[in-house]
NUBA-311684 format. One record per residue (C-alpha): x, z, y; residue in three letters. Coordinates in steps of 0.5 Angstrom, whole numbers, padded with zeros to 4 digits, always signed. Example, Ala and Ser with C-alpha at 12.3 -4.5 7.8 and 13.67 -1.06 7.14 Angstrom:
% residues 2
+0025+0016-0009ALA+0027+0014-0002SER
***
This chain:
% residues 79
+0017+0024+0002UNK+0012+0019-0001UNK+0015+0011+0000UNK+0009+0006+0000UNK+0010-0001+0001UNK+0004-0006+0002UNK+0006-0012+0000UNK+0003-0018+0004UNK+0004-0024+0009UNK+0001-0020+0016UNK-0006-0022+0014UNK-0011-0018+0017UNK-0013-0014+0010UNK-0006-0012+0010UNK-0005-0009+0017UNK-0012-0005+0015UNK-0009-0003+0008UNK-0003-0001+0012UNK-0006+0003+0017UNK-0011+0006+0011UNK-0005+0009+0008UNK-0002+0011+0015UNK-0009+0015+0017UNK-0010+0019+0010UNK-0003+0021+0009UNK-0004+0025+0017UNK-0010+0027+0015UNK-0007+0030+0008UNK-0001+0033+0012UNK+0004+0028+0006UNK+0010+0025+0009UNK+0010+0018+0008UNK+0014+0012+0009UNK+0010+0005+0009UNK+0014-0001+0009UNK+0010-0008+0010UNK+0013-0013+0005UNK+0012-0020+0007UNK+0017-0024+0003UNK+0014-0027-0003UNK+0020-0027-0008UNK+0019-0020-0007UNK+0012-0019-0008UNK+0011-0024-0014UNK+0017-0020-0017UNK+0011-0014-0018UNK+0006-0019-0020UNK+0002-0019-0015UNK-0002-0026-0015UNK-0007-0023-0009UNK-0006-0019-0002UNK-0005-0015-0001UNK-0002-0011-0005UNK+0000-0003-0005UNK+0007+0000-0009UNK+0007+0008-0009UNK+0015+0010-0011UNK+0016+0003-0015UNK+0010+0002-0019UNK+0003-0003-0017UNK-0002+0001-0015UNK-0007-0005-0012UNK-0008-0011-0012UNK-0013-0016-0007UNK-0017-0014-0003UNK-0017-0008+0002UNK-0016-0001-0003UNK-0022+0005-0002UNK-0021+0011+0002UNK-0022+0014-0005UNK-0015+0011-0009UNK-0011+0012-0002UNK-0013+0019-0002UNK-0011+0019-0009UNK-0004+0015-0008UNK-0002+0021-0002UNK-0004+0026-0005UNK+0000+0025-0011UNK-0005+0026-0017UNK
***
């Protein structure tokens, strides 16, 4: 199972990027587990400066602004 946090304050992009994930990962037929992540020490400890972001097992992935269906896929899948 993938872990996929999307790092945020709850804003409109982030519950999009959220549901982005949510939707490729059923599709694809991957078990994920997406956590949404509003504390600000926590997403600033990613270095992220622009929301949302997205952590795929531990490591950034995204940041700012509403990722592609592409890299989401890509994030997923695994490769």
């Amino acid at each position: 199972m993938k872990a996929i946090k999307v790092l945020g304050s709850g804003c409109r992009n982030c519950e999009t990027t959220a549901r982005l994930i949510e939707t490729a990962a059923q599709q694809a037929g991957v078990e994920v587990q997406v956590e949404k992540v509003t504390d600000i020490a926590e997403i600033m400890s990613y270095g992220v400066m622009s929301t949302p972001g997205v952590v795929v097992d531990g490591e950034l992935v995204h940041s700012g602004g509403v990722p592609g269906p592409d890299d989401v896929r890509r994030w997923v899948a695994g490769s």
